[in-house]
N, C-alpha and C positions, 0 to 999 in steps of 0.2 A: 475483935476486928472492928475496924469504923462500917458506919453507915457510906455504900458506895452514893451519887448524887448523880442521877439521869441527867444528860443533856441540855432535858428539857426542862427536870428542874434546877441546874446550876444556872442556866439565861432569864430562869424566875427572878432566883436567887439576887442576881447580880444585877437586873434591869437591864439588858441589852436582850438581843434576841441570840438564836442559835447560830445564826449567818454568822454573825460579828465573835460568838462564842468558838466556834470553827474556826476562824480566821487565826483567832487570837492560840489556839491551841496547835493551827498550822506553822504559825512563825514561832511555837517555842516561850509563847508569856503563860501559860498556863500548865502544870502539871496534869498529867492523865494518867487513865489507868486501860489497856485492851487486853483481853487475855490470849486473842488470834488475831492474826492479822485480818485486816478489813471486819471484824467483831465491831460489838458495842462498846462505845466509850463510857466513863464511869472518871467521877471526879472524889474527890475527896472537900471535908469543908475546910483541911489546911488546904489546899492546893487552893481553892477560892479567896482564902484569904491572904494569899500570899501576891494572888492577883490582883485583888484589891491594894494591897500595899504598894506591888510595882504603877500600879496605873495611879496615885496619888500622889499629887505634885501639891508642895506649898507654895502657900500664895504668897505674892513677892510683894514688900510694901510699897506704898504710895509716897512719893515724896511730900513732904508737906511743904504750903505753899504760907509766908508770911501772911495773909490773909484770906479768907473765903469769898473777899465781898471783891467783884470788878471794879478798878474805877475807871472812873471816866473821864475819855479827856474832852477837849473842849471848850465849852462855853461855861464861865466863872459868875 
């Protein structure tokens, strides 16, 4: 069986805190584990990295520009 992962330490884990860790486990982005109702939550390290996965977006490229340099207009 996995090692279950405290609350407190899956919001270590992940760098957010427990508020935002709740939130996210309220709307359904995170896997959990309760055994009663209203009981202690308990995470798994797939379930964290699964939420790591959904909350990672790629970055979108940069158009490049025919130059770096401003010019200037004006006085010749």
């Amino acid at each position: 069986m996995e090692k279950l992962i405290t609350r407190k330490e899956a919001a270590k884990i992940l760098g957010i805190s427990i508020a935002t860790l709740d939130e996210a486990r309220n709307n359904g982005l995170i896997s959990y584990i309760q055994y009663v109702p209203n009981g202690c939550v308990y995470f798994t390290s797939v379930a964290l990295q699964e939420y790591i996965a959904k909350s990672t977006h790629r970055a979108k490229p940069v158009e490049k520009r025919e130059t770096y340099r401003n010019v200037r207009s004006g006085k010749a």
